[in-house]
mmCIF file of the N, C-alpha and C atoms, coordinates in Angstrom:
data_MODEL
# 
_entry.id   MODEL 
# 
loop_
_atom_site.group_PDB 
_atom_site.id 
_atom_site.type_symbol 
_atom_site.label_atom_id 
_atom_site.label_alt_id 
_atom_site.label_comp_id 
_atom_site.label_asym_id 
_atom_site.label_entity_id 
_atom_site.label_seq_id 
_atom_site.pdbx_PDB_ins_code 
_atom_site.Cartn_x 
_atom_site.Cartn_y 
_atom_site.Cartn_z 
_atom_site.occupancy 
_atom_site.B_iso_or_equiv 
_atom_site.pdbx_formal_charge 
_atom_site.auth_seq_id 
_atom_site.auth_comp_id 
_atom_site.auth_asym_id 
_atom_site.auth_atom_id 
_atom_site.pdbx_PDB_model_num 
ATOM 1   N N  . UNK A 1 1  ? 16.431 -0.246 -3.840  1.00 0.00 ? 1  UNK A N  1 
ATOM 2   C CA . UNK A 1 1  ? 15.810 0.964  -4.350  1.00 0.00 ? 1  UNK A CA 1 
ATOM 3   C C  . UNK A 1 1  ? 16.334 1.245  -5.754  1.00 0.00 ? 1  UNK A C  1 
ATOM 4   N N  . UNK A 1 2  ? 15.619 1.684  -6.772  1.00 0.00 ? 2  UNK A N  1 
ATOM 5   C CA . UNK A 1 2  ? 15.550 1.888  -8.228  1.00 0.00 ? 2  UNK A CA 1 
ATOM 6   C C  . UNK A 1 2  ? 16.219 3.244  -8.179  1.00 0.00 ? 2  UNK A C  1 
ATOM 7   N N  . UNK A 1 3  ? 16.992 3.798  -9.045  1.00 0.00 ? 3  UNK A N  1 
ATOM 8   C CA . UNK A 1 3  ? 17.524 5.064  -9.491  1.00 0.00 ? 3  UNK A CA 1 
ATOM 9   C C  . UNK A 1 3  ? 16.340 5.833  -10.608 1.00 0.00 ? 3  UNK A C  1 
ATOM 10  N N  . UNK A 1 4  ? 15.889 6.897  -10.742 1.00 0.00 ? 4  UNK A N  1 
ATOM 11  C CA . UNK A 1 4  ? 14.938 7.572  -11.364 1.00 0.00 ? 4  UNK A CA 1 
ATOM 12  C C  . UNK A 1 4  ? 16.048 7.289  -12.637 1.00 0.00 ? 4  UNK A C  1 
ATOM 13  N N  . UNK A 1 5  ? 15.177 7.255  -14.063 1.00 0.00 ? 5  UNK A N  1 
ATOM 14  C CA . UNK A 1 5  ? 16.044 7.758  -15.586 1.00 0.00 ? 5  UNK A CA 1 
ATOM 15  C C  . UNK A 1 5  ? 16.394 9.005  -15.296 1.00 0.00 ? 5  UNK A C  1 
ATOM 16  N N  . UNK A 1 6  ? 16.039 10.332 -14.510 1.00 0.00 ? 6  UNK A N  1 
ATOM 17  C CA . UNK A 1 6  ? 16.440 11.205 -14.684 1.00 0.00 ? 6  UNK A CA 1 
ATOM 18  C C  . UNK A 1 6  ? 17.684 11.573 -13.655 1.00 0.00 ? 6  UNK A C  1 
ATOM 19  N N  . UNK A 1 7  ? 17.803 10.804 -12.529 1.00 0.00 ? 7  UNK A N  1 
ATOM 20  C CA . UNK A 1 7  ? 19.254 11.006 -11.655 1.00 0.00 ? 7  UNK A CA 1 
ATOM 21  C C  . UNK A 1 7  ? 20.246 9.984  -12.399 1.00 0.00 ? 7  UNK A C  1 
ATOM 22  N N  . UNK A 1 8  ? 19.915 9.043  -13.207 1.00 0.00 ? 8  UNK A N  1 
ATOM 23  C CA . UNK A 1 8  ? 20.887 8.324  -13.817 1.00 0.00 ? 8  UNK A CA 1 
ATOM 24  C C  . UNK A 1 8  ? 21.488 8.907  -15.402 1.00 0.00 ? 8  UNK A C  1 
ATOM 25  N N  . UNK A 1 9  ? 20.388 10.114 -15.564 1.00 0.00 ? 9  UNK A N  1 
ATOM 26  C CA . UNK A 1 9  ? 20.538 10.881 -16.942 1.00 0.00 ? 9  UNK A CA 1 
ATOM 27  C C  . UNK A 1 9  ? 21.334 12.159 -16.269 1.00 0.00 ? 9  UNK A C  1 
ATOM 28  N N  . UNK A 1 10 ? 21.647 12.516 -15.113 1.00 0.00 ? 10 UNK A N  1 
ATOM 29  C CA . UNK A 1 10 ? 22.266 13.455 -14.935 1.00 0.00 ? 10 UNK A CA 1 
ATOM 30  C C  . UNK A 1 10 ? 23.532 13.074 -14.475 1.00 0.00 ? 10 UNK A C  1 
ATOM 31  N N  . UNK A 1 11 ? 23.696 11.745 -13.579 1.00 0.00 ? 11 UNK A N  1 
ATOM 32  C CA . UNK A 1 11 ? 24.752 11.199 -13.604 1.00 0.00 ? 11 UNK A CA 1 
ATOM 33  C C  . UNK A 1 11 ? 25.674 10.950 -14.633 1.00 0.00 ? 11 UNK A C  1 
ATOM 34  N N  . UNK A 1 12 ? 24.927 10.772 -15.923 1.00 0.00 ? 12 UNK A N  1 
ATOM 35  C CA . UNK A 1 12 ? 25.595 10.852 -17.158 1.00 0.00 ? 12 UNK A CA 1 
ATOM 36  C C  . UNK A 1 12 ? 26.617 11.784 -17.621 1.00 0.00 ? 12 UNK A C  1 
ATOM 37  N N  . UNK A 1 13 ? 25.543 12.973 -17.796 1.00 0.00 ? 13 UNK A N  1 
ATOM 38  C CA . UNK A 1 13 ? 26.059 14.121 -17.794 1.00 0.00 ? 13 UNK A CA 1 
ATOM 39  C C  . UNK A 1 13 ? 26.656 14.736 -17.113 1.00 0.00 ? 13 UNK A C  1 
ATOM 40  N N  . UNK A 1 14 ? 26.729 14.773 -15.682 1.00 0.00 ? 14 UNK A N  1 
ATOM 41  C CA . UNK A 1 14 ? 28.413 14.875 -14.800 1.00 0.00 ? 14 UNK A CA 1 
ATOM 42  C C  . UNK A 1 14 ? 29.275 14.381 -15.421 1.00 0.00 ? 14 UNK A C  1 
ATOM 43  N N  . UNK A 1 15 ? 29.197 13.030 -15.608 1.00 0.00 ? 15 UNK A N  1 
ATOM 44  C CA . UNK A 1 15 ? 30.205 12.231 -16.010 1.00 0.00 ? 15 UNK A CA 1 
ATOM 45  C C  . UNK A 1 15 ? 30.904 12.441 -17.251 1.00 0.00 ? 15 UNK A C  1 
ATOM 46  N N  . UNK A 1 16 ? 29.916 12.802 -18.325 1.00 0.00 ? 16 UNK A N  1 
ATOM 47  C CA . UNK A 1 16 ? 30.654 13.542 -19.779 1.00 0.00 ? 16 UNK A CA 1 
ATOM 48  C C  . UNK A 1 16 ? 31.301 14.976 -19.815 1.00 0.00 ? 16 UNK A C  1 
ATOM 49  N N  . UNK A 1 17 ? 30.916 15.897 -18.682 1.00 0.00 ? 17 UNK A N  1 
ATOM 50  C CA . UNK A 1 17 ? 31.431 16.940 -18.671 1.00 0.00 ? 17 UNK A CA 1 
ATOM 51  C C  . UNK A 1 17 ? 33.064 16.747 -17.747 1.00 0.00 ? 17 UNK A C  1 
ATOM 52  N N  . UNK A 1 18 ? 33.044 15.547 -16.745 1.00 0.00 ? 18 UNK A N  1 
ATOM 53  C CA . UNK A 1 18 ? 34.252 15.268 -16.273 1.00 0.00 ? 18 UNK A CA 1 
ATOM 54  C C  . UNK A 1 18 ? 35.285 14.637 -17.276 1.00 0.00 ? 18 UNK A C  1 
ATOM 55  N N  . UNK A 1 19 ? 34.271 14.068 -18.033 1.00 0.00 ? 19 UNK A N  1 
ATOM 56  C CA . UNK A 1 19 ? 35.877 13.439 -18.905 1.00 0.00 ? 19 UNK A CA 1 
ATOM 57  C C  . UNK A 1 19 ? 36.002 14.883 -19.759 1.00 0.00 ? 19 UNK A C  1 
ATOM 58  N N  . UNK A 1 20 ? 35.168 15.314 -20.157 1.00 0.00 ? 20 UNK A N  1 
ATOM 59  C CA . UNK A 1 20 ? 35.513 16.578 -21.387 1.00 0.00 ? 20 UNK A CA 1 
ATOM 60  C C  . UNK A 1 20 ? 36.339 17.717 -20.426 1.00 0.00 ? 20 UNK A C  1 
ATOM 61  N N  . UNK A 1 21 ? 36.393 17.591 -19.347 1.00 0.00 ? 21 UNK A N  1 
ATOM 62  C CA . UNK A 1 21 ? 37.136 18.760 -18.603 1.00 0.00 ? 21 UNK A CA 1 
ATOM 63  C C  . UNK A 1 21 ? 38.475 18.163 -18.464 1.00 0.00 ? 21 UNK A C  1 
ATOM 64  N N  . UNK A 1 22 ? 38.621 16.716 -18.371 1.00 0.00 ? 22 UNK A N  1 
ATOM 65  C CA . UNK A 1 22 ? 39.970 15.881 -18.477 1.00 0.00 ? 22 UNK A CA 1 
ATOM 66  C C  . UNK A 1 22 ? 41.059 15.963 -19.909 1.00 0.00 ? 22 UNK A C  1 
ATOM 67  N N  . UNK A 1 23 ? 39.899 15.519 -20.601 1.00 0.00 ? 23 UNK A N  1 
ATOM 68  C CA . UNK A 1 23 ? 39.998 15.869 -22.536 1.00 0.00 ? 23 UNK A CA 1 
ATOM 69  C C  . UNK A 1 23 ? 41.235 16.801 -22.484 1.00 0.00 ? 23 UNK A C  1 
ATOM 70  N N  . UNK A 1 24 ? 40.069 18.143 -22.104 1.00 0.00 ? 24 UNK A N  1 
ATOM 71  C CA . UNK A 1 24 ? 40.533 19.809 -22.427 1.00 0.00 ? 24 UNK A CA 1 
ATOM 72  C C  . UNK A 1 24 ? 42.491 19.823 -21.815 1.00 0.00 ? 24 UNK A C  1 
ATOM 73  N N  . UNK A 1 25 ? 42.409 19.519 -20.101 1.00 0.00 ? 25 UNK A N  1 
ATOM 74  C CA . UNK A 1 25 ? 43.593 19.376 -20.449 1.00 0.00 ? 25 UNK A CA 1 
ATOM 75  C C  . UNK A 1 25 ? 44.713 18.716 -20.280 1.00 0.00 ? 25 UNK A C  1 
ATOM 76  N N  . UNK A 1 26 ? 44.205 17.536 -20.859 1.00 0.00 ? 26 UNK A N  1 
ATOM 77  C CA . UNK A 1 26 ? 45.557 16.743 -21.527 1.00 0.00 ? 26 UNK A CA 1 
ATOM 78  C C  . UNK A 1 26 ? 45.690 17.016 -22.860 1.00 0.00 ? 26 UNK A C  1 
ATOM 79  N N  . UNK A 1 27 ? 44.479 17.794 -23.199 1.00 0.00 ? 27 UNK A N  1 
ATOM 80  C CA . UNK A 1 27 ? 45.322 18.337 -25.276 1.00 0.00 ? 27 UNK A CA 1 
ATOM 81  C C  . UNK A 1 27 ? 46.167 19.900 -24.753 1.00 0.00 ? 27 UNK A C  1 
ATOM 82  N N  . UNK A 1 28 ? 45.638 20.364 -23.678 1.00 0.00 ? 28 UNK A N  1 
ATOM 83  C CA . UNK A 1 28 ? 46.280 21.556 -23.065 1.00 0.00 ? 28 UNK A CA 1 
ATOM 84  C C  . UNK A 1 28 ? 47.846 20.992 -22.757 1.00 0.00 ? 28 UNK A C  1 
ATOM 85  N N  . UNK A 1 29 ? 47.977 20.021 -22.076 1.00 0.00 ? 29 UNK A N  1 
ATOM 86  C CA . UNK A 1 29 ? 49.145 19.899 -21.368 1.00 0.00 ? 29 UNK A CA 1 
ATOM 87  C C  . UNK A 1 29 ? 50.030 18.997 -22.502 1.00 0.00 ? 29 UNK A C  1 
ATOM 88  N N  . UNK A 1 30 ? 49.582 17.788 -22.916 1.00 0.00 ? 30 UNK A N  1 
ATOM 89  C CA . UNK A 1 30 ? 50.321 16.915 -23.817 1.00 0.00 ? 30 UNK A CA 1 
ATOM 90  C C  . UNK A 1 30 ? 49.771 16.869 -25.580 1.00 0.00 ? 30 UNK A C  1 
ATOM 91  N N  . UNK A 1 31 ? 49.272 17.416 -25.919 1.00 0.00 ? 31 UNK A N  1 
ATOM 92  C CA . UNK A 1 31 ? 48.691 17.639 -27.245 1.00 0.00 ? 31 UNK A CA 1 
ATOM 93  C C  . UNK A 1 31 ? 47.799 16.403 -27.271 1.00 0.00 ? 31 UNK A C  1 
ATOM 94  N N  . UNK A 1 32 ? 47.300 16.476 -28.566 1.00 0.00 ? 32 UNK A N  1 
ATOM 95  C CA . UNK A 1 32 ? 46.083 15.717 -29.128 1.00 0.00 ? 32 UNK A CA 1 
ATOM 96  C C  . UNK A 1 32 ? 46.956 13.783 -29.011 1.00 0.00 ? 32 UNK A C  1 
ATOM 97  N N  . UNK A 1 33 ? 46.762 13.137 -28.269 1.00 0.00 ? 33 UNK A N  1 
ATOM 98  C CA . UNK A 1 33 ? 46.977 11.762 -28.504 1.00 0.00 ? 33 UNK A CA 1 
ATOM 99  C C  . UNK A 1 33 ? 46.168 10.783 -27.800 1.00 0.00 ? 33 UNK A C  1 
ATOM 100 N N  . UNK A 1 34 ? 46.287 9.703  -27.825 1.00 0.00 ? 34 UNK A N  1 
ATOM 101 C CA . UNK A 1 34 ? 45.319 8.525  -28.308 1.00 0.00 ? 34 UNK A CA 1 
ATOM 102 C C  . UNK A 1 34 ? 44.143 8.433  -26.531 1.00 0.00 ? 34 UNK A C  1 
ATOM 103 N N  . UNK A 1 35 ? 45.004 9.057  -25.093 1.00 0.00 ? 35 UNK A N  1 
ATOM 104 C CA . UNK A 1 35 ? 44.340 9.437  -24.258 1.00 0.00 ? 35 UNK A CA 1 
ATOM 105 C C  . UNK A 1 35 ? 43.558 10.547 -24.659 1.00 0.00 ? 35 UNK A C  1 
ATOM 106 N N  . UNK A 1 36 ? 43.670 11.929 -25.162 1.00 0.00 ? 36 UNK A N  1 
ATOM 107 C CA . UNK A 1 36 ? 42.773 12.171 -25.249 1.00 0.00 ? 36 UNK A CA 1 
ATOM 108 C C  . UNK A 1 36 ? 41.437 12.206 -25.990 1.00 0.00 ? 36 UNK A C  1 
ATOM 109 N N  . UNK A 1 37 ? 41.899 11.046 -26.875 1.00 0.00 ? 37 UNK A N  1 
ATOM 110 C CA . UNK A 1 37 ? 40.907 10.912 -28.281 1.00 0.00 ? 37 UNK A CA 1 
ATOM 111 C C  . UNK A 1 37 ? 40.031 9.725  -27.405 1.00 0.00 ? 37 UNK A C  1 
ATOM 112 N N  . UNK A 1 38 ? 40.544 8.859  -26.455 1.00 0.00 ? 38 UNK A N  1 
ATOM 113 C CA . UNK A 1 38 ? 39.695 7.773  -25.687 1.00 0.00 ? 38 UNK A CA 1 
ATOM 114 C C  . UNK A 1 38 ? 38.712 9.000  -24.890 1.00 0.00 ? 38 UNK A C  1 
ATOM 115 N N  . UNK A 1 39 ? 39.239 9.814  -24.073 1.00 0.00 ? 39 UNK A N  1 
ATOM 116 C CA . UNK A 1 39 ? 38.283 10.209 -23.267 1.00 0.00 ? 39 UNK A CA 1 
ATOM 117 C C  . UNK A 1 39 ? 37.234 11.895 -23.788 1.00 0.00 ? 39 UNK A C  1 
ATOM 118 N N  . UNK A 1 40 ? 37.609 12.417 -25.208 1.00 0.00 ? 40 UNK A N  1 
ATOM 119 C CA . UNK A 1 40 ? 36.354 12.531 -26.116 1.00 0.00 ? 40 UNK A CA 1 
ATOM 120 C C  . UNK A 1 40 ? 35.432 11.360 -26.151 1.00 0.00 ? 40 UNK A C  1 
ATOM 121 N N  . UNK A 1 41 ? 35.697 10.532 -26.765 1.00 0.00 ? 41 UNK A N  1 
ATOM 122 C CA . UNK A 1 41 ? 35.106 9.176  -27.338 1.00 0.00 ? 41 UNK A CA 1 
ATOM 123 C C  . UNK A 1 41 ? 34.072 8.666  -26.034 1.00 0.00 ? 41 UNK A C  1 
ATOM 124 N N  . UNK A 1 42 ? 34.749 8.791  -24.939 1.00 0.00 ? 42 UNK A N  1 
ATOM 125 C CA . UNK A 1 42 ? 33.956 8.575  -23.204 1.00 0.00 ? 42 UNK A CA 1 
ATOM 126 C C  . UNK A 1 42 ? 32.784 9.712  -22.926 1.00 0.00 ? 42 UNK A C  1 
ATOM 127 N N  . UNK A 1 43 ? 33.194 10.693 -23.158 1.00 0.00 ? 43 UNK A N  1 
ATOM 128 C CA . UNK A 1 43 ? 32.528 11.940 -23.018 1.00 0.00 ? 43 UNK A CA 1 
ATOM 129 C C  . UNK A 1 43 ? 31.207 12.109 -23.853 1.00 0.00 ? 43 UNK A C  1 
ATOM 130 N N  . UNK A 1 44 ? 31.108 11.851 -25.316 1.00 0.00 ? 44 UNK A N  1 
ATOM 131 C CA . UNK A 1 44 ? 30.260 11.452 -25.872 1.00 0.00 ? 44 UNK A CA 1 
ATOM 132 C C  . UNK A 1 44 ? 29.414 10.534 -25.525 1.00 0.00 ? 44 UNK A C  1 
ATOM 133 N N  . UNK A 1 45 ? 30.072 9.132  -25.387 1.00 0.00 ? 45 UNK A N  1 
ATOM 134 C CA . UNK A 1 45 ? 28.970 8.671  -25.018 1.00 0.00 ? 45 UNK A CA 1 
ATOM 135 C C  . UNK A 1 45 ? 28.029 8.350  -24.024 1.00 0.00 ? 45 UNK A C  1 
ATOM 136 N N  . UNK A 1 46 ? 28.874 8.878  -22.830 1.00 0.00 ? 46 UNK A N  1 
ATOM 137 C CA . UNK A 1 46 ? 28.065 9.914  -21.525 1.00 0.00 ? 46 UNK A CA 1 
ATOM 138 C C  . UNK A 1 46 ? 27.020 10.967 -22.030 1.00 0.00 ? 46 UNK A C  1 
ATOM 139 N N  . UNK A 1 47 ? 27.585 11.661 -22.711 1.00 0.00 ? 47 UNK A N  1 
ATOM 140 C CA . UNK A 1 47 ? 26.120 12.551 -23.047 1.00 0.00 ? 47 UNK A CA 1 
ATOM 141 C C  . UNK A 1 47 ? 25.194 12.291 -23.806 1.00 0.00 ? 47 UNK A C  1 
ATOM 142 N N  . UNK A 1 48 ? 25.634 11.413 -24.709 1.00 0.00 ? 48 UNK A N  1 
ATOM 143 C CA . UNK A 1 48 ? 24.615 10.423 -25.451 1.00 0.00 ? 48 UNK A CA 1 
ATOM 144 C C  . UNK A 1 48 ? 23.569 9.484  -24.343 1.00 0.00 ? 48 UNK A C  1 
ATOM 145 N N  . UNK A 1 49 ? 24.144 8.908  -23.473 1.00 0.00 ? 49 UNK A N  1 
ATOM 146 C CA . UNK A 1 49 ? 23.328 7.865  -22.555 1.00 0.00 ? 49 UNK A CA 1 
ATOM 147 C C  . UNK A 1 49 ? 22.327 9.250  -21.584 1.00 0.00 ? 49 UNK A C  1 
ATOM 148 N N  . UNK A 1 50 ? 23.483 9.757  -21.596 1.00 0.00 ? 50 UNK A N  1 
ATOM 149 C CA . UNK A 1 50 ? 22.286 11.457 -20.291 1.00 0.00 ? 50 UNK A CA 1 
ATOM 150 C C  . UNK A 1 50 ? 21.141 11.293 -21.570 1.00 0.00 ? 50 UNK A C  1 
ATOM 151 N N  . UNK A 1 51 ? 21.438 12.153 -22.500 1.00 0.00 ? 51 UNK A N  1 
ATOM 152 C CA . UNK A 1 51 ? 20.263 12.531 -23.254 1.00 0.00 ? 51 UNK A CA 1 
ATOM 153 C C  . UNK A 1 51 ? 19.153 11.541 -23.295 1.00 0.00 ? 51 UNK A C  1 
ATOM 154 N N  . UNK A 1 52 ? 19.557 10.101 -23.730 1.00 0.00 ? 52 UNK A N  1 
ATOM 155 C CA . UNK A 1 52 ? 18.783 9.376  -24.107 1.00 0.00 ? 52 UNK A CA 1 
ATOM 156 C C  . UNK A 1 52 ? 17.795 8.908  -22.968 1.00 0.00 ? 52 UNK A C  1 
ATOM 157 N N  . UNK A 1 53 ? 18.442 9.043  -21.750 1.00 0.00 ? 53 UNK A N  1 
ATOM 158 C CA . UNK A 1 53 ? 17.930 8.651  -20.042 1.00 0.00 ? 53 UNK A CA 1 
ATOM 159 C C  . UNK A 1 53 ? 16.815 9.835  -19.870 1.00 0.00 ? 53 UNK A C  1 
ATOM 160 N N  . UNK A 1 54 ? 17.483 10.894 -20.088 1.00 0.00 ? 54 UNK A N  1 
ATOM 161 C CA . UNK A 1 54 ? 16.638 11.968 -19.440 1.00 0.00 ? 54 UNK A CA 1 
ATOM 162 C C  . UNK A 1 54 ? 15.290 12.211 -20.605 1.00 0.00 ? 54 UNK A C  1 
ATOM 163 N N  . UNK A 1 55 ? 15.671 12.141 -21.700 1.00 0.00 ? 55 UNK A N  1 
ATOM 164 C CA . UNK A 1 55 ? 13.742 11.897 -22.921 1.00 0.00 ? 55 UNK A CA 1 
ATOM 165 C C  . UNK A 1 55 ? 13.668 10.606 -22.358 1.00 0.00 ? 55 UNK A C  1 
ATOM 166 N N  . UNK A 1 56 ? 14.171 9.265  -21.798 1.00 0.00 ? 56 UNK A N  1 
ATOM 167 C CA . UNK A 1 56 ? 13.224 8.101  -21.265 1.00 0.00 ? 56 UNK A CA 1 
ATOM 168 C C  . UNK A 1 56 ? 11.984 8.849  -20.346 1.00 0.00 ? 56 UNK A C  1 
ATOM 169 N N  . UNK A 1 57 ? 13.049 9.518  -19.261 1.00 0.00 ? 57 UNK A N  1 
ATOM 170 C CA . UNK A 1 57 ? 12.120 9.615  -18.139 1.00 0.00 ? 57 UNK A CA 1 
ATOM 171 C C  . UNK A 1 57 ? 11.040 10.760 -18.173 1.00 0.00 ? 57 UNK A C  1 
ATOM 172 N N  . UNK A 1 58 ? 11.167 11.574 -19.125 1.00 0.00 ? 58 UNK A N  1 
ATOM 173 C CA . UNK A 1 58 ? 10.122 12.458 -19.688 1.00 0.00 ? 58 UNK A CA 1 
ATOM 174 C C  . UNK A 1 58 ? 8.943  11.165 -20.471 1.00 0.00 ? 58 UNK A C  1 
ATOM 175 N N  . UNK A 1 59 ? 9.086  10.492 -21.317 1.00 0.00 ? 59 UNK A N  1 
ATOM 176 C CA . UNK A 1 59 ? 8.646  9.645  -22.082 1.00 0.00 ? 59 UNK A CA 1 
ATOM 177 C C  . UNK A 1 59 ? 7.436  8.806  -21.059 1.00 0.00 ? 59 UNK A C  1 
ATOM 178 N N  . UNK A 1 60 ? 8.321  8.308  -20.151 1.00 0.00 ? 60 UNK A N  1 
ATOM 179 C CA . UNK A 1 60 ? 7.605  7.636  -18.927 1.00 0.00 ? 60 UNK A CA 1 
ATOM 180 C C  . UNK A 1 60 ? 6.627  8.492  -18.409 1.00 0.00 ? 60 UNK A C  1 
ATOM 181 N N  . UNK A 1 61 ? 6.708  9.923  -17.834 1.00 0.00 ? 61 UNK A N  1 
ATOM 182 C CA . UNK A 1 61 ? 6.096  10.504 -17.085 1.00 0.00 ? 61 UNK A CA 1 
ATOM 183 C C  . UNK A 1 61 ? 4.864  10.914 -17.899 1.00 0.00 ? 61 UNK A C  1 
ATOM 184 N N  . UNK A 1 62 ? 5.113  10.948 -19.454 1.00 0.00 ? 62 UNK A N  1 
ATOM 185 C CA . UNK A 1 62 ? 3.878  11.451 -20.308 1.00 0.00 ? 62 UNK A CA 1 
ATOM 186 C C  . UNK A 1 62 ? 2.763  10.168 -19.974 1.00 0.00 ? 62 UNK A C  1 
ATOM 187 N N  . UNK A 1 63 ? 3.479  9.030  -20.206 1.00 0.00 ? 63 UNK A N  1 
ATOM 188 C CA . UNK A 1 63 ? 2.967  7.866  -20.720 1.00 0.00 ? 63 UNK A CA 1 
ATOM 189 C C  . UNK A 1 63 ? 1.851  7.601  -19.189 1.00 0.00 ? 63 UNK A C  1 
ATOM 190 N N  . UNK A 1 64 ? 2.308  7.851  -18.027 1.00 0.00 ? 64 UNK A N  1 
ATOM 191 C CA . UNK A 1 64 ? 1.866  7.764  -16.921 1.00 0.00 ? 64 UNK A CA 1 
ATOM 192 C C  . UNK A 1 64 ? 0.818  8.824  -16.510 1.00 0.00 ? 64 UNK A C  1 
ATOM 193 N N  . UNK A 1 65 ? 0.659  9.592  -16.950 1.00 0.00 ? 65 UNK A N  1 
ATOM 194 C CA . UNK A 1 65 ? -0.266 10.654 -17.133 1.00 0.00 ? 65 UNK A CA 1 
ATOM 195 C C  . UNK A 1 65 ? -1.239 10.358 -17.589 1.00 0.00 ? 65 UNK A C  1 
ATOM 196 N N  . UNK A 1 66 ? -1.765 9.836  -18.578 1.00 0.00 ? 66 UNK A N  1 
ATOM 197 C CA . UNK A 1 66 ? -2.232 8.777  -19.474 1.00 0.00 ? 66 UNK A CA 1 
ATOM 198 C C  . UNK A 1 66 ? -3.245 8.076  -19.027 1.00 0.00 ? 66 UNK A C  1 
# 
């Protein structure tokens, strides 16, 4: 069975808000260093892949309309 772009675009976005809630505090607990600059860097591009997943599956659904 296939995953929809849009449960794999929200999976994303769980996933970037978990590292950005991780981020928050290890700069809370141990200041700004190279862990938490990796899991910004993770977090981004989790919400980058959500975004880009979730306009696929809009994209698709226009196109299918069609």
């Amino acid at each position: 069975m296939r995953r929809s772009p849009l449960f794999s675009g929200l999976i994303y976005f769980l996933l970037g808000g978990l590292f950005t809630y991780f981020a928050i505090d290890d700069v809370q607990k141990n200041g700004w260093g190279f862990f938490s600059y990796l899991l910004i860097l993770l977090a981004t591009f989790d919400f980058g892949s959500g975004l880009k997943m979730i306009a696929f599956h809009f994209r698709l659904k226009n196109q299918q309309k069609k």
